[in-house]
BAKEFI-446524 format. One record per residue (C-alpha): x, y, z; residue number from 1. Coordinates in steps of 0.25 Angstrom, whole numbers, plus 5000, padded with zeros to 4 digits. Layout:
! residues N
PT;px;py;pz;bake
PT;X;Y;Z;NUM
...
! end
This chain:
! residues 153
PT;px;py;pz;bake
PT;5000;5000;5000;1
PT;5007;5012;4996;2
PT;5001;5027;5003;3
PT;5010;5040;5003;4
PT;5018;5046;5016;5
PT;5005;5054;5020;6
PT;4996;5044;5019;7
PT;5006;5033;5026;8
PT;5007;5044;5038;9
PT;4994;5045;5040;10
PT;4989;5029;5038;11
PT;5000;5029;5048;12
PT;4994;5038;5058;13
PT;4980;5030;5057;14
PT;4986;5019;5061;15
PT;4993;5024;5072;16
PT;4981;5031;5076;17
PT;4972;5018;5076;18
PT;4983;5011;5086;19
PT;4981;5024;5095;20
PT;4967;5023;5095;21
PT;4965;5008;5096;22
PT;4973;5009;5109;23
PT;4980;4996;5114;24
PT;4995;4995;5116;25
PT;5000;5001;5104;26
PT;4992;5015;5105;27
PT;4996;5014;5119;28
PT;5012;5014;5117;29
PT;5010;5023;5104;30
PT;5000;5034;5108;31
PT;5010;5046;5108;32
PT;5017;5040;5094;33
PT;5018;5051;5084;34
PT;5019;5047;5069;35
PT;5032;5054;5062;36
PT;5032;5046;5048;37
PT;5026;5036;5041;38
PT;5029;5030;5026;39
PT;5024;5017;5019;40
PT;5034;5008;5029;41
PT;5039;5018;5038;42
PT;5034;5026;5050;43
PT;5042;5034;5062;44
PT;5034;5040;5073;45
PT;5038;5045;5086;46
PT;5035;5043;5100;47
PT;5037;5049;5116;48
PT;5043;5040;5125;49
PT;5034;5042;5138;50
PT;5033;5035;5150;51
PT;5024;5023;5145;52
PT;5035;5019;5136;53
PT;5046;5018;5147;54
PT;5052;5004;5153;55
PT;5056;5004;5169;56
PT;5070;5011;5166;57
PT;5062;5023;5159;58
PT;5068;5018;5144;59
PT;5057;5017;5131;60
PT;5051;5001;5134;61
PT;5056;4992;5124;62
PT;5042;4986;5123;63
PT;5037;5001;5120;64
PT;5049;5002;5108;65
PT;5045;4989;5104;66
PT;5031;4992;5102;67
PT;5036;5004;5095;68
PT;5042;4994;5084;69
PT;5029;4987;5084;70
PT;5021;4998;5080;71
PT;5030;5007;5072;72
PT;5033;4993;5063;73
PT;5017;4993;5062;74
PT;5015;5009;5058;75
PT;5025;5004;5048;76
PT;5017;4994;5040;77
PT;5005;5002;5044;78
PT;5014;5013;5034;79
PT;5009;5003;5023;80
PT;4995;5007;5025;81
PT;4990;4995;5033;82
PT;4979;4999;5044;83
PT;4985;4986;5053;84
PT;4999;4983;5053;85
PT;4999;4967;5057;86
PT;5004;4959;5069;87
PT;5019;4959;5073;88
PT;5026;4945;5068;89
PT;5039;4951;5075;90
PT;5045;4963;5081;91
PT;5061;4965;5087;92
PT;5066;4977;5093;93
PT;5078;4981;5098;94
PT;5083;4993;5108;95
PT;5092;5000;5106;96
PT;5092;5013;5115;97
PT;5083;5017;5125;98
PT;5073;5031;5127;99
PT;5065;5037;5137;100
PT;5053;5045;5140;101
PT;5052;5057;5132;102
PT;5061;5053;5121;103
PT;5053;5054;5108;104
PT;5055;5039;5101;105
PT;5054;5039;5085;106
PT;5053;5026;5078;107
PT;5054;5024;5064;108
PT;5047;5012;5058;109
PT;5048;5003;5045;110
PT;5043;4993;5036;111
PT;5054;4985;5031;112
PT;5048;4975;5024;113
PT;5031;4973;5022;114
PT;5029;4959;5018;115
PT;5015;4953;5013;116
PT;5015;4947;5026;117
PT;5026;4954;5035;118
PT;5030;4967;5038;119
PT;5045;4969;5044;120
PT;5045;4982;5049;121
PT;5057;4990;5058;122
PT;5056;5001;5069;123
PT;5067;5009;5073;124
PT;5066;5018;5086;125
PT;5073;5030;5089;126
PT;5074;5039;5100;127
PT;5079;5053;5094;128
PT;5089;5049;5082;129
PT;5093;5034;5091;130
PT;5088;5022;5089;131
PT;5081;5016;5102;132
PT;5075;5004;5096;133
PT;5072;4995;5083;134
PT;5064;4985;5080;135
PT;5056;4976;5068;136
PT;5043;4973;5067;137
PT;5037;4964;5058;138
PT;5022;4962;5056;139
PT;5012;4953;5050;140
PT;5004;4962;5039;141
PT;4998;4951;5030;142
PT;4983;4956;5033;143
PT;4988;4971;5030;144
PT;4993;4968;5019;145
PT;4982;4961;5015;146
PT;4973;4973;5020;147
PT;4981;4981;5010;148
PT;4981;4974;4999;149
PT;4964;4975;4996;150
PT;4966;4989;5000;151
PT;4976;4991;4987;152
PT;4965;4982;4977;153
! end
């Protein structure tokens, strides 16, 4: 499915909004996520660390970052103008440097490969210019797909 910048941004946004207003886990750990950037297999948005998102020793949770990769992989193959973005077949993160509250976290997500039935994605995660955190995501789109292929007959 090919749809310009604009058009990408804003089927972005809707789908971020539906997570928001659907609630749940995802709009809980999300709700202050400001979209910068989205393109047909790429998206960056930005996010405030607050308090939630601490572990004991006040450093960003590792479960938060990783849900971080988990959902920016997904706005990614939501780029391609899907509504849904599949279920997770696998997801991998690694840290690399820690951040705190206050600190303003960027991630910069990526479709690396969209399959009929896959979708590899990549997350990177910054915190200024350094990198904090990256991870792959890879998710199962054959219904999407599927869903997108009517729409184009």
């Amino acid at each position: 499915m090919t749809i310009t910048m604009s058009t990408t941004f804003n089927h972005v946004l809707k789908v971020v909004e539906a997570v928001r207003q659907h609630g749940g886990f995802d709009a809980l750990c999300f709700n202050q996520m400001k979209l910068l950037e989205a393109e047909t297999g790429r998206v960056r948005g930005e996010i405030p660390v607050t308090k939630e998102y601490l572990n004991a020793i006040g450093s960003t949770h590792g479960g938060w970052l990783s849900t971080l990769v988990d959902v920016g992989g997904s706005l990614a193959v939501a780029s391609h103008g899907f509504t849904t973005t599949g279920v997770s077949t696998d997801l991998s993160v690694s840290f690399l440097a820690g951040s705190k509250e206050g600190d303003n976290i960027i991630f910069d997500a990526q479709v690396l490969r969209m399959g009929r039935t896959l979708a590899y994605t990549r997350v990177d995660i910054f915190n200024k210019s350094k990198m904090i955190a990256t991870g792959s995501h890879t998710k199962y789109v054959a219904r999407e797909q599927e869903v997108a292929a009517k729409k184009e007959k």
